[in-house]
Each structure stands twice: as structure tokens, then as C-alpha cells.
C-alpha positions as CSV (number, residue, x, y, z in Angstrom):
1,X,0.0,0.0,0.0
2,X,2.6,2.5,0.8
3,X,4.1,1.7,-2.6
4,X,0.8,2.8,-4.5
5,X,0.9,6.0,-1.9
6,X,4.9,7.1,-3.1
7,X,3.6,9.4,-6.1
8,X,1.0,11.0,-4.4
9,X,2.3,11.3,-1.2
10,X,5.7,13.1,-2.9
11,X,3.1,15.6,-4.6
12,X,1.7,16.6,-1.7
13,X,3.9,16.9,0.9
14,X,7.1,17.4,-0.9
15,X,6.6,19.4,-4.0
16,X,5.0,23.0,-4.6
17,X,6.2,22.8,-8.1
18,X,3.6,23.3,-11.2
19,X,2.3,19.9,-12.5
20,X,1.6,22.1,-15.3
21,X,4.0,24.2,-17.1
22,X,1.8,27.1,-17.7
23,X,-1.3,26.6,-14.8
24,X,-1.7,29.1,-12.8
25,X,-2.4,28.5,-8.6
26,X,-6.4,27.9,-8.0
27,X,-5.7,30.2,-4.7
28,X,-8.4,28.4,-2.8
29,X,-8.8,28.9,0.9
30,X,-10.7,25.5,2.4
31,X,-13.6,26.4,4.4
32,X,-14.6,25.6,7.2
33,X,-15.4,21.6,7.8
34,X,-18.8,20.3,7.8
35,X,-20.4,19.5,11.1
36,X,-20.6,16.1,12.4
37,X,-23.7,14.2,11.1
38,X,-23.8,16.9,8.3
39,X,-23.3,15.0,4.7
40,X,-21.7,18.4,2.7
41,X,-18.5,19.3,2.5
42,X,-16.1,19.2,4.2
43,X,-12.8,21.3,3.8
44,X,-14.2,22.1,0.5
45,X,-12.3,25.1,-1.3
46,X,-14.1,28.3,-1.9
47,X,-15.9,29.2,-5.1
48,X,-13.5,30.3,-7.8
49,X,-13.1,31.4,-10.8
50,X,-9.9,29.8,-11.3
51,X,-9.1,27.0,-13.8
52,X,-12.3,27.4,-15.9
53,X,-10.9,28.6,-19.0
54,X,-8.2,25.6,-19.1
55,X,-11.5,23.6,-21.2
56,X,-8.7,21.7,-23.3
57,X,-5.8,19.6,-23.1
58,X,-3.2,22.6,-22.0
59,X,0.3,20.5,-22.5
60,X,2.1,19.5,-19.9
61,X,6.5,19.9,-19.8
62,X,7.4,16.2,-20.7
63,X,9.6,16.5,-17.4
64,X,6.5,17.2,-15.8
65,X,4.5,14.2,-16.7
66,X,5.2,11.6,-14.0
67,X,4.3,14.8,-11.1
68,X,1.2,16.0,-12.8
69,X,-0.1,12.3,-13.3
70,X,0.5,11.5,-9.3
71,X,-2.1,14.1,-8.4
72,X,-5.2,13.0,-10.6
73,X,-6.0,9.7,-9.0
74,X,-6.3,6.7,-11.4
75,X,-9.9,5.8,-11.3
76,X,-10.5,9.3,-12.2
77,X,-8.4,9.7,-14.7
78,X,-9.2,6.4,-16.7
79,X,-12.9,6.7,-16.0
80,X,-15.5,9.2,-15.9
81,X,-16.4,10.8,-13.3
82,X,-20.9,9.9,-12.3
83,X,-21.3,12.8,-9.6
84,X,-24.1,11.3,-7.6
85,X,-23.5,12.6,-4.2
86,X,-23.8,10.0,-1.4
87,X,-22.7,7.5,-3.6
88,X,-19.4,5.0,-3.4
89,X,-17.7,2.1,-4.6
90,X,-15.2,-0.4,-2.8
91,X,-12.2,-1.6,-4.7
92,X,-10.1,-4.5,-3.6
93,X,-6.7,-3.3,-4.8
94,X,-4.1,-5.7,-5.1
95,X,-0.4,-4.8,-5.5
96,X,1.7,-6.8,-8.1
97,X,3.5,-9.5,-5.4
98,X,1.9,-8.3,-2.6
99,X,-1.3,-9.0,-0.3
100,X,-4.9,-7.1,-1.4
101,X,-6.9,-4.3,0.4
102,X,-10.2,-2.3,0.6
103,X,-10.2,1.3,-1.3
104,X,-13.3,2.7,-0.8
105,X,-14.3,5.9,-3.5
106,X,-17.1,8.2,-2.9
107,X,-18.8,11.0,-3.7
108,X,-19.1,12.7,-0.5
109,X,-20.2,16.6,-1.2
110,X,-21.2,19.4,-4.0
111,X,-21.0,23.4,-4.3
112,X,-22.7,25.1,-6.3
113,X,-21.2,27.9,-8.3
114,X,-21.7,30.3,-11.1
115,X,-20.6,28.6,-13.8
116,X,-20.1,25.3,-12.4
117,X,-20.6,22.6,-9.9
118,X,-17.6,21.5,-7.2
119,X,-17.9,18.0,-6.2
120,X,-16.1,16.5,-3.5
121,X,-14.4,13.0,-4.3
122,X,-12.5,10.9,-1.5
123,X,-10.5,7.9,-2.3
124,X,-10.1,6.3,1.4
125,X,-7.2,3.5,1.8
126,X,-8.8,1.6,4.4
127,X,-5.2,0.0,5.5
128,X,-2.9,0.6,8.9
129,X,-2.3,3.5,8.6
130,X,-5.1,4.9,7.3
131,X,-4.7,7.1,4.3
132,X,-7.5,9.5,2.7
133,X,-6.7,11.2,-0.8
134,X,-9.6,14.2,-1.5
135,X,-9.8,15.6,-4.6
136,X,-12.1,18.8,-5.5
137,X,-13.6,18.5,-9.2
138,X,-15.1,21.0,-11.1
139,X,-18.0,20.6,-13.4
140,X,-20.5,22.4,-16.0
141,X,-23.2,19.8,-17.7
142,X,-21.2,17.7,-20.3
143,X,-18.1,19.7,-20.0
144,X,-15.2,17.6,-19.4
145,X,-14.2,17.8,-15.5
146,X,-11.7,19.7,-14.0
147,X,-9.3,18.6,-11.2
148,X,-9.4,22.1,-8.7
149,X,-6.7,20.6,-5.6
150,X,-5.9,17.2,-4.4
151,X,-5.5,16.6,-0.6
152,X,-4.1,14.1,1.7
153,X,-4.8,13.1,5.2
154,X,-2.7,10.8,6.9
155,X,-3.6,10.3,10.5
156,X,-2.6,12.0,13.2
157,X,-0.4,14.7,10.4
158,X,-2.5,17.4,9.5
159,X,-4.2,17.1,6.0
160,X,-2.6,19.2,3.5
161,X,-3.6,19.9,0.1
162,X,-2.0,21.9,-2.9
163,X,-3.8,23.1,-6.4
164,X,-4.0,20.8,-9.6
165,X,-6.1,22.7,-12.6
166,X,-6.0,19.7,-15.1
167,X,-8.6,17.9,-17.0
168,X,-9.8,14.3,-14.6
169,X,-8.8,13.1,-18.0
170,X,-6.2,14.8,-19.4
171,X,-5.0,13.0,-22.7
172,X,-1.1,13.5,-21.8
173,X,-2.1,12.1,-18.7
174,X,-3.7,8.9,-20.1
175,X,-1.5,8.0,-22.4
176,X,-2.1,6.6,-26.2
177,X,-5.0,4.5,-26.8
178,X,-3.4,1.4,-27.8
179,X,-6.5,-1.2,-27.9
180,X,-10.1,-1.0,-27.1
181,X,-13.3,-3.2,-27.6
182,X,-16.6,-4.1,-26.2
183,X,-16.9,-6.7,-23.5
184,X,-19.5,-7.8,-21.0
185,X,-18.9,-8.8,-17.2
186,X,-20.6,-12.0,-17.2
187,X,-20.8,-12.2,-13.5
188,X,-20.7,-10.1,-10.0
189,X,-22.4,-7.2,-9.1
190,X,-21.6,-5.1,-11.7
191,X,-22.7,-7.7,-14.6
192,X,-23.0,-6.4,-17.8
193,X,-22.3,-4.4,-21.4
194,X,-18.6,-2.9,-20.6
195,X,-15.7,-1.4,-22.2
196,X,-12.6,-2.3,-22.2
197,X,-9.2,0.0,-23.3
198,X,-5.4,-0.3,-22.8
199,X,-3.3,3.1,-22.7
200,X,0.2,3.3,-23.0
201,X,2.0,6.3,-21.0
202,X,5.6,7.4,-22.4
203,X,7.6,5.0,-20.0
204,X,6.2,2.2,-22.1
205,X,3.8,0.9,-19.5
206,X,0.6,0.2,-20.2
207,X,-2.8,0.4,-18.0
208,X,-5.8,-1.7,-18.7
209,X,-9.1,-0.3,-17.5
210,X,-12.9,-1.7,-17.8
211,X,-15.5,0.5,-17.4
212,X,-19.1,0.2,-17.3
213,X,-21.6,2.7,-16.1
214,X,-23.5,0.5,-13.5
215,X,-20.5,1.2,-11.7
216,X,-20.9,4.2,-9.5
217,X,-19.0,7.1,-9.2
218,X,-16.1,6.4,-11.5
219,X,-17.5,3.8,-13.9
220,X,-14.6,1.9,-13.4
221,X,-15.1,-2.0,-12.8
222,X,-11.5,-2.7,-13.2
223,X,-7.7,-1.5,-13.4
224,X,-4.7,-3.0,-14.4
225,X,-1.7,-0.7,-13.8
226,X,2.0,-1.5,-13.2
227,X,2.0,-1.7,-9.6
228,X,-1.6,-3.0,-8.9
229,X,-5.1,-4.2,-9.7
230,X,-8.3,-2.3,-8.7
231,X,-11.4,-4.7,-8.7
232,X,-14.7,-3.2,-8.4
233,X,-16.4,-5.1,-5.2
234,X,-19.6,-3.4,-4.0
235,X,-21.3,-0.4,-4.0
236,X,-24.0,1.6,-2.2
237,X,-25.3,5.2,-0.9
238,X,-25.0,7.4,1.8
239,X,-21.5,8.0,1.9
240,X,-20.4,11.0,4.0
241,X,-17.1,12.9,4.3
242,X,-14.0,11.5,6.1
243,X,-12.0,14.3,6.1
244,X,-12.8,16.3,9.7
245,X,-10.2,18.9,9.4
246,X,-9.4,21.7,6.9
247,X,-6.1,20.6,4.9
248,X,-2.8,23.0,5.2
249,X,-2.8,24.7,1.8
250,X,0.4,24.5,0.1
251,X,1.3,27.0,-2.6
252,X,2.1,26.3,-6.3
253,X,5.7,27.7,-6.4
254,X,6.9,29.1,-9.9
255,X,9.0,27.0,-12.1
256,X,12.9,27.6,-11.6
């Protein structure tokens, strides 16, 4: 688990540099948590204007690439994000050589705002220790969804979080489309018409992802990366959010 956690956790706590060669800093100020019981947000970032005119696939410095891909988490980057709030879905992840555990992904709170909608997304390693990854995503109808800030929370540190501004599904990010066909999951809970495609990112590694939209919140029923497979297991509503403190905001420094 800690393996899977090394990109993230490097983004978050160790660099303020741009994953983005040209993004500017969100500025966000979290807000106040939500109160216990109460299922909005929590730690949510104020409403902004910033990051709504990056609508397309702003490139990335190729030295940039492996940074900028740790802080879009990969079942929202291969699938697509279904924000129905209150909703989640529990992966069994299981590293390559190593023993599986429970992920659980959830839709957990919503802002309104001018021109968009902010939905709050938490990706909770449920593993000792405990590890929560939160990202803010921003949405207009069918516009493609933007990635506001990431944050982490590893018990008893103090969450911190740091601005993003790229697309959930930022081409660069994917990788090229190397393969793709219909399938069907023939059994389990998400039985069904599916999709499956292989990408192939510029180290030569490829990730394998089935989607299928019976699966909540990402659509993403499976994922084969290099260091692990993510198995769709079971799904429900009524999620809440787990993060009870508002993260440290890091800045974006400029590039040197």
C-alpha cells in the first residue's frame, strides 16, 4: 500500500512545483469543515473562478508528466467521473506480489457555483495506517471535468492539500490508446455491457481499464496498472465525508 501511496504522497507533501507548465495557482482557501452528522462538504475550497478557462488539453512539460499524473487519482483519470453525491464504490486493490486491500471511493459533497458545480471526491485507503486522498472537481453539464486541488490526510499529520487545474482526463495524462473493444462482465455485481481500453504512457507501461456505467461514481469496474489491480467489489449510498479537518494549503511555487 505504501508503494501505491509514493507518487501522491511526494506531490503533496514534498513538491510546490507546477504539475503544469503554464497553470496558474487555484488560490483556494478551504472552508470551514462540515459538522458532524452533516453530509456536505467538508474542507471544500471556496468558489473560484480559477481553472475554468483551461477547457482543453493545456500541454504539460514532458519533465513534468510523472508529477502531474500523481495528483489525478487513477480511477478518475481512466474513468469518468458519475457525480451522484452520497454515492461509493469499494475496490479491492491488489499490488503486483503483494497481499490485497479495501479502497473505498465516494462522492461525498457538492457546491454550487456560477458557472459550475464543485464535487467533493474521497479515495479512502482503508489499511494501517489509514490514508484519505480528497480531490475537488469542477464541473458544467457535459463539460469535461476539472481537477481544482488534491489533498491528503494521513492520521494524526495534519491534512494538506495543494492546487491541480487539469482535466480528470487529461489526454497527456492517459496516455495513447493502444487497444479497445466491447466486452460484457458476465458475473458479479456489476454484470453487464462494458468497455474495455489499454493506454500506454511514455515509460512504455501500459494500464488496462474496464469500465461500465452500473459502476458508481467512476464507472470503473477494473484497473490494471503496473503496480496494482483495482477490482470493483460493492457499491452503495450514503456515503459522508471522512476528512474532519481543513487541509494546510500548500502554494504552487513558480517553475525555476
Amino acid at each position: 500500500m505504501r508503494r501505491l501511496l509514493v507518487p501522491v504522497c511526494t506531490a503533496v507533501l514534498l513538491s510546490a512545483t507546477p504539475a503544469m507548465s503554464a497553470a496558474p495557482d487555484a488560490g483556494l482557501t478551504p472552508s470551514r469543515p462540515a459538522a458532524k452528522g452533516v453530509s456536505t462538504d467538508a474542507g471544500t475550497p471556496a468558489p473560484s473562478d480559477a481553472g475554468k478557462a483551461a477547457s482543453s488539453d493545456s500541454p504539460i512539460a514532458p519533465e513534468r508528466l510523472a508529477e502531474a499524473r500523481a495528483l489525478v487519482p487513477p480511477l478518475l483519470l481512466y474513468g469518468q467521473l458519475q457525480p451522484v453525491v452520497g454515492t461509493w464504490v469499494e475496490y479491492l486493490v491488489t499490488p503486483k506480489g503483494g497481499k490485497g486491500f479495501p479502497v473505498r471511493a465516494a462522492v461525498v459533497g457538492e457546491t454550487p457555483r456560477e458557472r459550475d458545480t464543485l464535487y467533493q471526491v474521497e479515495v479512502d485507503y482503508q489499511t494501517s495506517p489509514h490514508a484519505l486522498i480528497i480531490v475537488w472537481v469542477a464541473r458544467a453539464g457535459t463539460a469535461r471535468p476539472m481537477v481544482e486541488r488534491l489533498a491528503l490526510s494521513l492520521p494524526p499529520n495534519t491534512p494538506v492539500s495543494v492546487p491541480v487545474d487539469l482535466l480528470a482526463d487529461h489526454t497527456e495524462l492517459r496516455g495513447a490508446l493502444v487497444r479497445q473493444r466491447d466486452t460484457e462482465l458476465r458475473s458479479g455485481p456489476f454484470a453487464g455491457k462494458a468497455r474495455e481500453q489499454t493506454f500506454r504512457i511514455e515509460t512504455g507501461t501500459q494500464v488496462t481499464v474496464v469500465t461500465a456505467n452500473q459502476v458508481p461514481v467512476f464507472g470503473v469496474e477494473s484497473l490494471r496498472e503496473a503496480e496494482a489491480l483495482w477490482t470493483a467489489q460493492k457499491s452503495g449510498t450514503g456515503a459522508r465525508p471522512a476528512l474532519d479537518a481543513v487541509p494546510l494549503t500548500l502554494p504552487r511555487l513558480p517553475v525555476p
